[in-house]
FITI-72457 format. One record per residue: residue in three letters; x, y, z of N, C-alpha, C in turn. Coordinates in pm, 1 decimal, decimal comma. Last residue first. Layout:
REM residues N
@aa->Ala; n_u->X; n_v->Y; n_w->Z; ca_u->X; ca_v->Y; ca_w->Z; c_u->X; c_v->Y; c_w->Z
...
REM end
This chain:
REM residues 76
@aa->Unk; n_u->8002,0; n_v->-467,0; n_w->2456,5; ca_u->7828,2; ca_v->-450,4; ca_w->2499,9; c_u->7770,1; c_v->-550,6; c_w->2380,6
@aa->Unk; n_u->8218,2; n_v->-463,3; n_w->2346,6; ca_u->8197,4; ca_v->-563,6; ca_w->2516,1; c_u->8018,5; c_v->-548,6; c_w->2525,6
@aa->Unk; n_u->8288,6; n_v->-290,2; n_w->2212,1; ca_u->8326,7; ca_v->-425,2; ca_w->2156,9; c_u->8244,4; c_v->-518,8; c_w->2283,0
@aa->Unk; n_u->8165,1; n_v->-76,2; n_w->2296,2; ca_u->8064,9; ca_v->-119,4; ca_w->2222,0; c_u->8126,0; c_v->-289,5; c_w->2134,0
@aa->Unk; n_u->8322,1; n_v->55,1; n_w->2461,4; ca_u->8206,8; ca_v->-15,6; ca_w->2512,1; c_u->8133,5; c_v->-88,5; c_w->2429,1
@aa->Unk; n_u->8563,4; n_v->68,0; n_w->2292,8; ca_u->8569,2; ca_v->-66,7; ca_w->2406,9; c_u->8463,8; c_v->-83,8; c_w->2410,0
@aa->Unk; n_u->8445,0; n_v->307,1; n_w->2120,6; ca_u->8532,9; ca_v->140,9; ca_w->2051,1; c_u->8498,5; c_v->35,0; c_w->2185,8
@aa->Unk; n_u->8412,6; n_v->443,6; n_w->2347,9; ca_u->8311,8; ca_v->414,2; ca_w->2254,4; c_u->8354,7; c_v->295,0; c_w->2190,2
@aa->Unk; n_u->8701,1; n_v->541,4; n_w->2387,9; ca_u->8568,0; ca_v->484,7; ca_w->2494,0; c_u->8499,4; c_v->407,0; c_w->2449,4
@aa->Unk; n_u->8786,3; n_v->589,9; n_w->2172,1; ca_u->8857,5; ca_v->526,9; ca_w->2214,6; c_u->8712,1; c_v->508,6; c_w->2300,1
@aa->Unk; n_u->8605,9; n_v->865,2; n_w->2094,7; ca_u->8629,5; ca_v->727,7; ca_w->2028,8; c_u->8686,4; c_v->627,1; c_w->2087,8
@aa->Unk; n_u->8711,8; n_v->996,3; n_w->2340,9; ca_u->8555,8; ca_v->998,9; ca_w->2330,0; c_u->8537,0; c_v->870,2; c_w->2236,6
@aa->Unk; n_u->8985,5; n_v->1089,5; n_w->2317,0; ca_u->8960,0; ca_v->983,3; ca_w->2372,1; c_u->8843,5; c_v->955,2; c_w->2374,6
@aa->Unk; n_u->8900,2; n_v->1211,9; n_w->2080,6; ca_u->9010,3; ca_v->1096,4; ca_w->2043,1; c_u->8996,9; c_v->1014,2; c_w->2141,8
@aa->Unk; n_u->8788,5; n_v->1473,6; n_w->2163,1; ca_u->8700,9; ca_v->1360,4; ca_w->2069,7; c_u->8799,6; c_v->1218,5; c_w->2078,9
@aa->Unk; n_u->8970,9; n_v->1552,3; n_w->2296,0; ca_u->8867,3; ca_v->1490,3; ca_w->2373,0; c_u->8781,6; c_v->1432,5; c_w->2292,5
@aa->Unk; n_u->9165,5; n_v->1646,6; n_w->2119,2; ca_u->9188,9; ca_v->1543,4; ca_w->2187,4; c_u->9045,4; c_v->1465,5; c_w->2267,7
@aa->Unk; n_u->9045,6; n_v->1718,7; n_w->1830,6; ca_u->9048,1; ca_v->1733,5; ca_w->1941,9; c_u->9064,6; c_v->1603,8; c_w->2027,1
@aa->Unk; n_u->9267,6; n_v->1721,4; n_w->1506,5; ca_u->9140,0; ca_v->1658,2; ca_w->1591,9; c_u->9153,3; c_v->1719,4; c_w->1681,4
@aa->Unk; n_u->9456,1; n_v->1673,8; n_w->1284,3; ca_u->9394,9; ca_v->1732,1; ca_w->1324,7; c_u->9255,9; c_v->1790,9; c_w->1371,9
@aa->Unk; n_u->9609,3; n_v->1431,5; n_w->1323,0; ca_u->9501,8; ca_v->1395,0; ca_w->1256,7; c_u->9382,5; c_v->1556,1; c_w->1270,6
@aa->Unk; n_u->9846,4; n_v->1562,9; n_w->1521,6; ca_u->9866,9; ca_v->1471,3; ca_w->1416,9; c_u->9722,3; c_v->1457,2; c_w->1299,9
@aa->Unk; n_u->9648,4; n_v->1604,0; n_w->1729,9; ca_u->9724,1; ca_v->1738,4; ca_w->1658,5; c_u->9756,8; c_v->1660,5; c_w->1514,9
@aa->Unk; n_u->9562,8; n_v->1402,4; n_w->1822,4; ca_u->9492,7; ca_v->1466,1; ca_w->1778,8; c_u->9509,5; c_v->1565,2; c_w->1690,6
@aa->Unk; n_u->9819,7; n_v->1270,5; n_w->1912,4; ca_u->9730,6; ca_v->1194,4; ca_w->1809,5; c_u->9636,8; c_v->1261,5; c_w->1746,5
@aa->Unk; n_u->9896,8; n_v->1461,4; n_w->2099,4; ca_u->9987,6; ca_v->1445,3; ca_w->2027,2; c_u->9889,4; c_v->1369,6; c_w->1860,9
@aa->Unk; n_u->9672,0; n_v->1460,7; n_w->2287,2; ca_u->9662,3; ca_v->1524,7; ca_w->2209,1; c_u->9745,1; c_v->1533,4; c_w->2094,5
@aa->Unk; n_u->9711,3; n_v->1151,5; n_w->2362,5; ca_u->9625,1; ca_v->1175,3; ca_w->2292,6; c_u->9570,7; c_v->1296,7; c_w->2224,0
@aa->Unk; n_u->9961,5; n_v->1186,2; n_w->2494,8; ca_u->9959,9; ca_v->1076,5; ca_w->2442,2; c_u->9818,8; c_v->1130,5; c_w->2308,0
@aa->Unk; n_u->9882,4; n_v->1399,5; n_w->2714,0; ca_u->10011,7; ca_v->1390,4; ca_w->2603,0; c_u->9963,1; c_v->1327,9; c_w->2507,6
@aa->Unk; n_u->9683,4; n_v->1214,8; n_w->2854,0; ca_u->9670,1; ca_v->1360,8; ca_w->2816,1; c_u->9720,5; c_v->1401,0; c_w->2691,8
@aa->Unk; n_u->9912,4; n_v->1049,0; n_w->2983,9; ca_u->9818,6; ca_v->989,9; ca_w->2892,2; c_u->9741,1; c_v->1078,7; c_w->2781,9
@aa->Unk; n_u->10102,9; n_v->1205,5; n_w->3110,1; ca_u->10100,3; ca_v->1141,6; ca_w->3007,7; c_u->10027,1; c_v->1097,7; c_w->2949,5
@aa->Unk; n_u->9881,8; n_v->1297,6; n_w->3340,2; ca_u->9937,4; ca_v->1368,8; ca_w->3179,1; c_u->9962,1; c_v->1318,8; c_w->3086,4
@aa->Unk; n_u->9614,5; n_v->1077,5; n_w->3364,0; ca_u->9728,7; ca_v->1100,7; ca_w->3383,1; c_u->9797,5; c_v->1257,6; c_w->3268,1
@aa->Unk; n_u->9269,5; n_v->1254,6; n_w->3426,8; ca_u->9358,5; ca_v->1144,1; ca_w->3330,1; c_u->9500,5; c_v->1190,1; c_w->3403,5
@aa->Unk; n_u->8929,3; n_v->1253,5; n_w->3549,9; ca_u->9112,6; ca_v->1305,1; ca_w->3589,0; c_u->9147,6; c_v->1211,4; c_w->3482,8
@aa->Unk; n_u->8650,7; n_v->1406,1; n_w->3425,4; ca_u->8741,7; ca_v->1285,5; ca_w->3391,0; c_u->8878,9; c_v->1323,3; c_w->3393,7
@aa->Unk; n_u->8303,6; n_v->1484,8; n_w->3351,5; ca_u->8463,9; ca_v->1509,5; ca_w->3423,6; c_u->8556,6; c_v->1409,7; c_w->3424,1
@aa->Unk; n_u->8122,0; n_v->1498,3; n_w->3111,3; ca_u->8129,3; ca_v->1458,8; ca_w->3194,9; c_u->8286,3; c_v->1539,4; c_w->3242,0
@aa->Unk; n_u->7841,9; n_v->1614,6; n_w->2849,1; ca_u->7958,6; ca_v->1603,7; ca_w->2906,6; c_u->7996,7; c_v->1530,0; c_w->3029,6
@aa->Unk; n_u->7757,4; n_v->1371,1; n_w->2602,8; ca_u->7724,6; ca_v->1418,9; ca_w->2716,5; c_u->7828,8; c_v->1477,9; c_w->2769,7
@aa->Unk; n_u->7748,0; n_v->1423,4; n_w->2219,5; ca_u->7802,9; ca_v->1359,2; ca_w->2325,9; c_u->7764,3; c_v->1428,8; c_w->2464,4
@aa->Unk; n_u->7767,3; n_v->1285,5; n_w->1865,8; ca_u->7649,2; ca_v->1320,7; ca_w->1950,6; c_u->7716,3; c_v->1348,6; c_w->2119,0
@aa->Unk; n_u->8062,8; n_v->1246,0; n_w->1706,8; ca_u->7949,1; ca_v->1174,4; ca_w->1715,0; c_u->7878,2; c_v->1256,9; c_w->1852,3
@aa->Unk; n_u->8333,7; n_v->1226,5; n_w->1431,8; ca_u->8236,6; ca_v->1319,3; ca_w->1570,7; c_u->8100,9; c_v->1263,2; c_w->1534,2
@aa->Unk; n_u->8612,6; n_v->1110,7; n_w->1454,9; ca_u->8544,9; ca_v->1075,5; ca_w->1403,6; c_u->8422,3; c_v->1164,3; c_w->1464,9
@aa->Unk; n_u->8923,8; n_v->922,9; n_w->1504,4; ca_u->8876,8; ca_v->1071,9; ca_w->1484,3; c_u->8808,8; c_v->1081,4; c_w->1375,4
@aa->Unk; n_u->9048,1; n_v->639,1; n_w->1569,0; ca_u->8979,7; ca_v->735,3; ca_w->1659,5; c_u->8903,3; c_v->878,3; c_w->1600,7
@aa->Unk; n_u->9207,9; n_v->592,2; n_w->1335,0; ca_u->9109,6; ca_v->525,9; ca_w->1375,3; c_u->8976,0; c_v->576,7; c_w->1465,3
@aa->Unk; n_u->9425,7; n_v->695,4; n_w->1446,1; ca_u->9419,8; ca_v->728,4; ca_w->1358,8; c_u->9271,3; c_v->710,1; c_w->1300,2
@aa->Unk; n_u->9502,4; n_v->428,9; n_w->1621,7; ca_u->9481,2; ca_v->620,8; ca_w->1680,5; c_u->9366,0; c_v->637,1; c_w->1594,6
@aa->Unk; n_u->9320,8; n_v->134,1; n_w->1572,7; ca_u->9447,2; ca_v->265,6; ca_w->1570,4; c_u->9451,7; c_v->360,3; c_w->1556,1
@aa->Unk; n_u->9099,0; n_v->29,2; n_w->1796,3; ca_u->9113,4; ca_v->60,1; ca_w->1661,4; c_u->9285,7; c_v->142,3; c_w->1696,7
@aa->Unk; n_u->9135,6; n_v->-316,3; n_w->1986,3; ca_u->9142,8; ca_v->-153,1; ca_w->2009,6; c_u->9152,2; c_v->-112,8; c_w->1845,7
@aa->Unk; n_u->9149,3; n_v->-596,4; n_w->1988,6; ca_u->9015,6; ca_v->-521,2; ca_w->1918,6; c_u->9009,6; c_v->-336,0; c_w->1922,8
@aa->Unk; n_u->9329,9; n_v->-828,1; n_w->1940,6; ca_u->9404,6; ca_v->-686,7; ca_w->1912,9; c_u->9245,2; c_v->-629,4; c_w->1861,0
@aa->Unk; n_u->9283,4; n_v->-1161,1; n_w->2051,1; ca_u->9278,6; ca_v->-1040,1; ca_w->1936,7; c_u->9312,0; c_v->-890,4; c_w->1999,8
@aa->Unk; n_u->9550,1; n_v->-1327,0; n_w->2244,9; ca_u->9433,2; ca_v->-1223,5; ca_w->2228,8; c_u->9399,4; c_v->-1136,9; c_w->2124,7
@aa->Unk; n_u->9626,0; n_v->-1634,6; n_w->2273,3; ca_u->9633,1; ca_v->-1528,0; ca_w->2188,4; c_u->9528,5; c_v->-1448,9; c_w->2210,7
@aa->Unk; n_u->9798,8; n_v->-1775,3; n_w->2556,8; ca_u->9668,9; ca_v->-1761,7; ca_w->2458,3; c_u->9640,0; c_v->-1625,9; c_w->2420,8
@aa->Unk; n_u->9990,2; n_v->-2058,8; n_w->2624,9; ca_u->9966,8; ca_v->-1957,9; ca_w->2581,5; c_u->9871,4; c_v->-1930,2; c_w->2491,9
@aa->Unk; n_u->10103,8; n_v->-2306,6; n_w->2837,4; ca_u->10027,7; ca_v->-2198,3; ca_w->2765,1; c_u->9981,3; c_v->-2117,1; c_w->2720,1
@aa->Unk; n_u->10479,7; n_v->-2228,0; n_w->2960,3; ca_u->10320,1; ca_v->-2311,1; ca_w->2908,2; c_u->10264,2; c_v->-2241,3; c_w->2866,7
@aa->Unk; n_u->10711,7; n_v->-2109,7; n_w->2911,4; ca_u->10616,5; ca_v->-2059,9; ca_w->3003,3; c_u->10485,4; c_v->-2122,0; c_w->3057,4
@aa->Unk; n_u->11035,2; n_v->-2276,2; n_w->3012,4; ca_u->10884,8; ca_v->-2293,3; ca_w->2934,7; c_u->10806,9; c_v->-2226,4; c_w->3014,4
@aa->Unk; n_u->11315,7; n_v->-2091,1; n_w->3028,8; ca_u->11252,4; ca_v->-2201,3; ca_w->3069,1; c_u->11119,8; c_v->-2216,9; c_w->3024,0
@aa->Unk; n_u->11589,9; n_v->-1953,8; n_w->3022,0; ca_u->11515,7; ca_v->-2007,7; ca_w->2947,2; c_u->11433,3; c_v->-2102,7; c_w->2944,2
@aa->Unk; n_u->11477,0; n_v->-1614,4; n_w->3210,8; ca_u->11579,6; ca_v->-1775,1; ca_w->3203,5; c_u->11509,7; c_v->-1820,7; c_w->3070,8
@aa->Unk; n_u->11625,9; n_v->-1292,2; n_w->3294,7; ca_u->11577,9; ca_v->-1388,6; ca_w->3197,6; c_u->11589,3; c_v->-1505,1; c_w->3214,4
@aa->Unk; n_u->11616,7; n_v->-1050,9; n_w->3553,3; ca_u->11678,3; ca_v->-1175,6; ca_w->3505,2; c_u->11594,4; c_v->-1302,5; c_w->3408,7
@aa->Unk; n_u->11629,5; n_v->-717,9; n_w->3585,3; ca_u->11571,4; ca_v->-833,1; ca_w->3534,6; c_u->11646,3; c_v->-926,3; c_w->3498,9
@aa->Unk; n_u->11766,9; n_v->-525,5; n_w->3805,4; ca_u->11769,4; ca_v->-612,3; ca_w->3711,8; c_u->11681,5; c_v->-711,4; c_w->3640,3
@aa->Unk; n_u->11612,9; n_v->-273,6; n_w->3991,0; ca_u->11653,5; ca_v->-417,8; ca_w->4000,1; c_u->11660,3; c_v->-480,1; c_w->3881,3
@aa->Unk; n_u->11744,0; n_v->52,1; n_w->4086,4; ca_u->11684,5; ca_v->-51,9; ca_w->4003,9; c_u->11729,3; c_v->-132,6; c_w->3967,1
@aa->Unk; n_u->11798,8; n_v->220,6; n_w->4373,0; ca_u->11866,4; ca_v->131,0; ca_w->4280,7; c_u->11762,9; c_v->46,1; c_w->4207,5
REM end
C-alpha cells in the first residue's frame, strides 16, 4: 500500500536558490578525444540518454561522455 502524502501549510524557512549549471540534452552532443572505461548504469537511465541521442542523432555514450565532462569541469 502506498502512503499518502500529506501537505500542510506551514513555513519552510529558508530558502536557497541553486543555479541550474547542467547543459540541456541537446547541449550534450558534441565529440571530443576519449579513454575507455566500464560503467553499470540503471536502464532507465540508459533509456533516458539514448532516447536524447537518437533525437539529436548521436551516440548515447557520447551524450553521457558530455554530461560527465559539463559537471567535472563546472567543479574543477
Amino acid at each position: 500500500m502506498k502512503k499518502k502524502t500529506n501537505y500542510s501549510n506551514e513555513k519552510i524557512g529558508e530558502l536557497e536558490i541553486v543555479k541550474d549549471f547542467l547543459p540541456k540534452p541537446e547541449e550534450l552532443v558534441f565529440k571530443e578525444d576519449t579513454v575507455k572505461v566500464t560503467l553499470n548504469l540503471s536502464k532507465s537511465s540508459i533509456d533516458f540518454f539514448k532516447e536524447i541521442a537518437r533525437k539529436h542523432g548521436s551516440q548515447y555514450q557520447r551524450v553521457i561522455r558530455n554530461l560527465l565532462d559539463n559537471y567535472t569541469s563546472h567543479y574543477s
